[in-house]
C-alpha positions in Angstrom: -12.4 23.9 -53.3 -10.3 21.1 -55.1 -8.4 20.7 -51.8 -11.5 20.2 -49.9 -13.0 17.4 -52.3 -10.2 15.5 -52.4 -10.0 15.9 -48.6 -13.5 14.4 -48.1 -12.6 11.7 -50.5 -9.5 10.8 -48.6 -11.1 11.2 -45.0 -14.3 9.5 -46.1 -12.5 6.6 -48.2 -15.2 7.1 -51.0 -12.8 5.6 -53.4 -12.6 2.4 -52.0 -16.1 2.5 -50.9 -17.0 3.1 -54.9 -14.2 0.2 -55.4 -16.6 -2.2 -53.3 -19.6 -1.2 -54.6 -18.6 -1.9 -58.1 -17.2 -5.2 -56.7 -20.7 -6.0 -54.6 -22.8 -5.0 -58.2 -20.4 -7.6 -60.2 -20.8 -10.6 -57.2 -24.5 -10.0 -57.4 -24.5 -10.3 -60.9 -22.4 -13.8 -60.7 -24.3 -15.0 -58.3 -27.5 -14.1 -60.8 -25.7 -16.4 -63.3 -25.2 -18.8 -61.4 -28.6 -19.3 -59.6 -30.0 -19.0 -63.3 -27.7 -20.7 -65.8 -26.1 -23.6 -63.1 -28.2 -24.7 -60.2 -31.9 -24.0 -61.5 -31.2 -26.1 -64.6 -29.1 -28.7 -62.4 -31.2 -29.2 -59.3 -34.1 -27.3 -60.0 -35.2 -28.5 -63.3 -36.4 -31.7 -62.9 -38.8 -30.6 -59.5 -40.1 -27.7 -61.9 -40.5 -30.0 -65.2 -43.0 -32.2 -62.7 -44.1 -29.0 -61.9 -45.0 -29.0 -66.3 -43.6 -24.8 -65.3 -40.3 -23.5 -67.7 -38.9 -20.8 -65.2 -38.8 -20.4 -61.9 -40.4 -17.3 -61.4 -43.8 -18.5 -62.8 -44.5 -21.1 -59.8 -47.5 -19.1 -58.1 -50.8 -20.0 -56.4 -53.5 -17.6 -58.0 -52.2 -14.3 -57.6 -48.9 -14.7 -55.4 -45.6 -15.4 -57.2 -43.7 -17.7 -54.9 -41.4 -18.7 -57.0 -39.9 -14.8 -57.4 -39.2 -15.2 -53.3 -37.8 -18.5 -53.5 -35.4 -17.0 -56.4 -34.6 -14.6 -54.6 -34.3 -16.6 -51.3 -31.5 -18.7 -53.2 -29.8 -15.5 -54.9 -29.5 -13.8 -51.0 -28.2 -17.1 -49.4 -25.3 -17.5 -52.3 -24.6 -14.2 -51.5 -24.2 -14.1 -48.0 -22.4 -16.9 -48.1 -19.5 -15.5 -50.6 -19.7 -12.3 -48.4 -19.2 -14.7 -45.2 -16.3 -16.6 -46.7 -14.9 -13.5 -48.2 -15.1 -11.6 -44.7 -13.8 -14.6 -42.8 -10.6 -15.0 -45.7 -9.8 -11.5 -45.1 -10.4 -11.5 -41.5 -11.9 -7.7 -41.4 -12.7 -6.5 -38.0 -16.4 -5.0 -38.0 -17.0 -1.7 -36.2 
């Protein structure tokens, strides 16, 4: 039984697959950071302070909270672009 798991983990490459995930959870979180704590107070901060809103995620229009989708519009564009760079640096083939 032993054999066989590490067999599907070798075959599989779950290691390096859990490796990457672990890796994709810490970007994402980075990227959080820096979306939150560098460019909403640099760029975004003075647009939302003639807004008269604090965060981001409060910009809505009665019941629709724009301001979640444009966060996470930003977040997802910072993060394909590492993955883009990152791809291109290591020049991985995709299947």
């Amino acid at each position: 039984m032993a054999k066989e798991f590490v067999a599907f983990l070798q075959q599989y490459n779950v290691i390096w697959l859990a490796i990457w995930l672990l890796i994709g959870v810490k970007v994402g979180e980075l990227v959080k950071s820096l979306i939150d704590n560098l460019i909403t107070p640099l760029i975004l901060n003075p647009v939302l302070t003639k807004l008269k809103v604090k965060e981001m995620w409060e910009l809505s229009y009665k019941w629709i909270l724009y301001g979640k989708v444009v966060s996470s519009l930003i977040d997802f564009l910072v993060v394909a672009l590492i993955v883009f760079f990152f791809v291109k640096y290591l020049n991985v083939p995709m299947k």
